[in-house]
TIRO-2110 file (N, C-alpha, C; in Angstrom, 1 decimal):
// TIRO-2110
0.8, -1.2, 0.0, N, 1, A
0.0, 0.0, 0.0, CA, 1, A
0.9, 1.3, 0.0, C, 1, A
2.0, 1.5, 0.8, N, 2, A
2.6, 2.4, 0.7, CA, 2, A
4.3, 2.1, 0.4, C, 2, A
5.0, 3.4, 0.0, N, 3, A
6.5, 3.3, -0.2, CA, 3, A
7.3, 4.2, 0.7, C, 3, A
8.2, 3.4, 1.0, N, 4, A
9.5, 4.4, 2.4, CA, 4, A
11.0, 4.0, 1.5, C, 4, A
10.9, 5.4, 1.2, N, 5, A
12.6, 5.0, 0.7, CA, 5, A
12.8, 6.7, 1.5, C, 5, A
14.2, 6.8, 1.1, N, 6, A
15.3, 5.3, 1.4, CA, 6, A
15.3, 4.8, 2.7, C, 6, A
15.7, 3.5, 2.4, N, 7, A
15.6, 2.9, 3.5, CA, 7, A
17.3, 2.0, 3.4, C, 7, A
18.5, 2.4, 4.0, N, 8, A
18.5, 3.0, 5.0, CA, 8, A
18.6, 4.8, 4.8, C, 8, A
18.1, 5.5, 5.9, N, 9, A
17.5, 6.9, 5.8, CA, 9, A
19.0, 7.6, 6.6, C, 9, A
19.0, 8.4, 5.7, N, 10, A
19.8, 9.9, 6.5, CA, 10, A
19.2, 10.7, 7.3, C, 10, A
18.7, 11.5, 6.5, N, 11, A
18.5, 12.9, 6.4, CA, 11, A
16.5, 12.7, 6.5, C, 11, A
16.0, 12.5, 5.4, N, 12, A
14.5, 12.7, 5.0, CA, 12, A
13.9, 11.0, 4.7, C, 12, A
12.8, 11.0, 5.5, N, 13, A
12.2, 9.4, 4.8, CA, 13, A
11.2, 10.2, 4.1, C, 13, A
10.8, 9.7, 3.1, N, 14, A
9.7, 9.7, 2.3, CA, 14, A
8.7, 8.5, 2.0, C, 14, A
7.4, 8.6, 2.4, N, 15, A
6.6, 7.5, 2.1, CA, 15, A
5.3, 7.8, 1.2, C, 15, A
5.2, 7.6, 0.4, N, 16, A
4.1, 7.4, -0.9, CA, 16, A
3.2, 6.8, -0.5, C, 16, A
2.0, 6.7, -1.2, N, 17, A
1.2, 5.3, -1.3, CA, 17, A
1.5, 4.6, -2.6, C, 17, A
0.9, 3.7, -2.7, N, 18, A
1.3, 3.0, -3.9, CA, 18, A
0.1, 2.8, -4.8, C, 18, A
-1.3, 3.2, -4.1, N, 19, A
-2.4, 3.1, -5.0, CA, 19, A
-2.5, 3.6, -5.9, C, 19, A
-3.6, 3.4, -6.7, N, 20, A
-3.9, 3.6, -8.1, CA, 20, A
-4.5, 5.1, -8.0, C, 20, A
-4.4, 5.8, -9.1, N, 21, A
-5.5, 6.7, -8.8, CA, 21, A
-6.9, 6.7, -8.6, C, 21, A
-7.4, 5.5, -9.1, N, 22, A
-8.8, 5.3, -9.4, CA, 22, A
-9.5, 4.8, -7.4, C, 22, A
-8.5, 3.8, -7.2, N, 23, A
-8.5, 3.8, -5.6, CA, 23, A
-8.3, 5.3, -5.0, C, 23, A
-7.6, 5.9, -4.9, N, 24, A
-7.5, 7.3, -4.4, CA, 24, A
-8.6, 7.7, -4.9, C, 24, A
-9.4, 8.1, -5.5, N, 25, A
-10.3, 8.9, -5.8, CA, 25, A
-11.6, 8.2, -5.1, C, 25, A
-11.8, 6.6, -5.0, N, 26, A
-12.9, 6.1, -4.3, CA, 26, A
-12.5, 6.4, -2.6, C, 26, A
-11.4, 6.8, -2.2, N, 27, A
-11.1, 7.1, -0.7, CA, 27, A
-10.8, 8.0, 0.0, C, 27, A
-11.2, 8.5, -0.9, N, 28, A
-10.5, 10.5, -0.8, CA, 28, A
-10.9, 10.6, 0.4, C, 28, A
-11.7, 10.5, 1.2, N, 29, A
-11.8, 10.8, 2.7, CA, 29, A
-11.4, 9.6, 3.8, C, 29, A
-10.4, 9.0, 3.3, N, 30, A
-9.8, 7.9, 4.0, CA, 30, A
-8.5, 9.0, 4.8, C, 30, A
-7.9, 8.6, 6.1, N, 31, A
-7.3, 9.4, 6.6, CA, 31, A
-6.3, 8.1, 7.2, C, 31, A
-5.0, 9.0, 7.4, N, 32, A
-3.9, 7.8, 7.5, CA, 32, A
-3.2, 8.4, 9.1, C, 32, A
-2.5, 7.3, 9.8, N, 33, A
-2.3, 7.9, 11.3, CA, 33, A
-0.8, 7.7, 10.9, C, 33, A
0.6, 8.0, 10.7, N, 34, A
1.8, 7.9, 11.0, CA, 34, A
2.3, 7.7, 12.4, C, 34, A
3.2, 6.5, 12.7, N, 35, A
4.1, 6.5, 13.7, CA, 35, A
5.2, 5.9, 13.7, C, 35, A
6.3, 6.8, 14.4, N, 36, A
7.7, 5.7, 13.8, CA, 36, A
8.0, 5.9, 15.6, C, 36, A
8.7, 4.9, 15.4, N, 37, A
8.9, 4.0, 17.1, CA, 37, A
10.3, 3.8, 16.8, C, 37, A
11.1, 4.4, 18.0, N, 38, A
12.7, 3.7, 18.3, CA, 38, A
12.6, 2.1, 18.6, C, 38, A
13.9, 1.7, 19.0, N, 39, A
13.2, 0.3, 18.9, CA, 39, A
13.5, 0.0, 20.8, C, 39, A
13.3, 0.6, 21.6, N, 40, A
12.7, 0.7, 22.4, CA, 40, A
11.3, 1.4, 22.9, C, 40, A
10.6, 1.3, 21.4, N, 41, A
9.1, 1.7, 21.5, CA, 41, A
8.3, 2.8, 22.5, C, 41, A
9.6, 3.9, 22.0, N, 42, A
9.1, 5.2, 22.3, CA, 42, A
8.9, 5.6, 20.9, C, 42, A
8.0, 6.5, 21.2, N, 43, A
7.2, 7.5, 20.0, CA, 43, A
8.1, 8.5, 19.4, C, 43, A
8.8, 8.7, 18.7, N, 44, A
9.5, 9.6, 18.0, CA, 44, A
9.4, 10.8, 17.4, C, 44, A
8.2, 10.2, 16.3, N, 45, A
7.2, 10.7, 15.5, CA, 45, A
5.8, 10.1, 15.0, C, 45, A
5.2, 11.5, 15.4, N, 46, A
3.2, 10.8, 14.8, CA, 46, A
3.1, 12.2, 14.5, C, 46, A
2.1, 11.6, 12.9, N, 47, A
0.9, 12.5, 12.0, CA, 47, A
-0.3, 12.1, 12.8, C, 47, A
-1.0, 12.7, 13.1, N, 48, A
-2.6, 11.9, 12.7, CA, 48, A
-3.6, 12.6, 11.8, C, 48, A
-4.3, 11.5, 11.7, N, 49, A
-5.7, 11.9, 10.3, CA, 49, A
-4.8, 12.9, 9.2, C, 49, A
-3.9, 12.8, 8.4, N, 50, A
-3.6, 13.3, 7.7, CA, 50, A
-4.0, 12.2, 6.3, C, 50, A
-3.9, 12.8, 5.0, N, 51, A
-4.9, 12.8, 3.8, CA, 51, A
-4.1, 13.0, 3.0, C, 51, A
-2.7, 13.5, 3.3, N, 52, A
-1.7, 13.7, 2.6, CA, 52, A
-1.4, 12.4, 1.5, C, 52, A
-0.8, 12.5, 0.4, N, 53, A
-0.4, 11.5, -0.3, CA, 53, A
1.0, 11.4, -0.4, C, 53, A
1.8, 12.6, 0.1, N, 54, A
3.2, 12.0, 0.4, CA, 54, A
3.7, 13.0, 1.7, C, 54, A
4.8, 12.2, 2.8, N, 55, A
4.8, 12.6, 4.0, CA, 55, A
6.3, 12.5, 3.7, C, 55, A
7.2, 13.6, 4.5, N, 56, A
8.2, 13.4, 4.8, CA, 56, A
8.8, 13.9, 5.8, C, 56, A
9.4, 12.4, 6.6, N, 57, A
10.2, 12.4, 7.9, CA, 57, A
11.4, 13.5, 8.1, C, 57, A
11.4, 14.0, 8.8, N, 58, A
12.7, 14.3, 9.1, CA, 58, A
13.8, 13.5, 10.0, C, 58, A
14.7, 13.1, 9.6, N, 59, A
15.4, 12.0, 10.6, CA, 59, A
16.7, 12.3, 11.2, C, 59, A
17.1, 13.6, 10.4, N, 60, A
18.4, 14.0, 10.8, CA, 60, A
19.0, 14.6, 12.2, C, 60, A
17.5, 14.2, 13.3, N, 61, A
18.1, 14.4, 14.8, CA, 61, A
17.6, 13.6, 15.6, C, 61, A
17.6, 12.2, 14.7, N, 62, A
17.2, 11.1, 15.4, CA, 62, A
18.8, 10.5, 15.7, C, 62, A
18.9, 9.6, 16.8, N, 63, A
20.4, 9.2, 16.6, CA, 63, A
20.1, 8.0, 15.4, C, 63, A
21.5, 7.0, 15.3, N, 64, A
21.5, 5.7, 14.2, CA, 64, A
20.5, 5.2, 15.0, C, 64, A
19.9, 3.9, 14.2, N, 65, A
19.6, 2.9, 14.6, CA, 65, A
18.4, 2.4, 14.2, C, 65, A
17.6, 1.7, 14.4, N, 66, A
16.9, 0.3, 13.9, CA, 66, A
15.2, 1.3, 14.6, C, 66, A
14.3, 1.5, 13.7, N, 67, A
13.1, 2.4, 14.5, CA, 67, A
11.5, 1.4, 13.6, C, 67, A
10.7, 1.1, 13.9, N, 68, A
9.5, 1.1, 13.4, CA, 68, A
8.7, 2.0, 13.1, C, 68, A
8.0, 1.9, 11.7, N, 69, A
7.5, 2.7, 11.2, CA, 69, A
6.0, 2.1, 11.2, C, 69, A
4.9, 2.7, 11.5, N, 70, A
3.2, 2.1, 11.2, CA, 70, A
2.6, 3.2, 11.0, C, 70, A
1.6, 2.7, 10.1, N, 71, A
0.8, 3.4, 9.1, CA, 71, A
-0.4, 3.0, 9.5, C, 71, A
-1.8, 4.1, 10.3, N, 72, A
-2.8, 3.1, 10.5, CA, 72, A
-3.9, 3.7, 9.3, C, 72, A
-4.2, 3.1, 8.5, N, 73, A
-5.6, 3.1, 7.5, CA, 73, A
-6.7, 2.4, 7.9, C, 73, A
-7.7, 3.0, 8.6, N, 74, A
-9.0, 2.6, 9.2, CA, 74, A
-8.7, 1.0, 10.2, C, 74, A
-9.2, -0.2, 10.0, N, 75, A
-8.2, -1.0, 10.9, CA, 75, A
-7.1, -2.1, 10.1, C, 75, A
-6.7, -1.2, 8.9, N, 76, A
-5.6, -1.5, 8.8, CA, 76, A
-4.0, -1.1, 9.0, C, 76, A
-3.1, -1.9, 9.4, N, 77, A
-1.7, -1.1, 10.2, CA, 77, A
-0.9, -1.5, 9.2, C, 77, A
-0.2, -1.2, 8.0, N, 78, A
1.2, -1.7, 7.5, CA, 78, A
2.3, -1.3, 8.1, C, 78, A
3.3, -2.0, 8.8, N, 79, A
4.5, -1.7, 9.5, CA, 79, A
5.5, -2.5, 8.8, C, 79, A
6.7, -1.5, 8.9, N, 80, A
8.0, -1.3, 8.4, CA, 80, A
9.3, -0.9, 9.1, C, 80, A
10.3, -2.2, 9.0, N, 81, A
11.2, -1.9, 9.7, CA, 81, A
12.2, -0.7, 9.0, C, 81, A
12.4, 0.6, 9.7, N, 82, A
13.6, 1.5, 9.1, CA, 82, A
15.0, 1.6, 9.3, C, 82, A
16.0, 1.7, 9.1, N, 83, A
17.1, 2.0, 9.6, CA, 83, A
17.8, 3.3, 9.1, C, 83, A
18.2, 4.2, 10.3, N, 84, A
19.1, 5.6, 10.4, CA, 84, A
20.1, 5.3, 10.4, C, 84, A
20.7, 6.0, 9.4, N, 85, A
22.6, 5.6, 9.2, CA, 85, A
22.8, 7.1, 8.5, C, 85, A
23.5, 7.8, 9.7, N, 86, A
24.0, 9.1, 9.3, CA, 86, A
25.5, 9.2, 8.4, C, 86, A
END
């Protein structure tokens, strides 16, 4: 459903969706929750209800290391493992 590059991240993550337009147009009022988690599952960063079609992280004052990313779309969660390498 969606794209995170680069992965491994510097500086900026960027995440897309991957749907069609024809899907995007039947969901238009679909709203997406962002969260990226250190991997001691503290909160780092959260969007919520955002509608946006592309988001980008800032990661360049995260330290290195290994973080979770979730995406919540109504009750669905796509989660993604990231990695910070400055």
């Amino acid at each position: 459903m969606y794209r995170f590059y680069p992965n491994p991240v510097d500086q900026t993550l960027t995440i897309t969706t991957n749907k069609a337009e024809k899907e995007l147009k039947l969901s238009k009022n679909t709203y997406i929750d962002v969260t990226l988690y250190s991997d001691k599952a503290k909160i780092v960063y959260q969007l919520k209800n955002t509608a946006d079609k592309q988001i980008e992280i800032s990661t360049k004052e995260l330290p290195e290391g290994i973080y979770y990313l979730h995406i919540k779309e109504g009750e669905k969660v796509e989660k993604k493992q990231i990695v910070i390498k400055h």
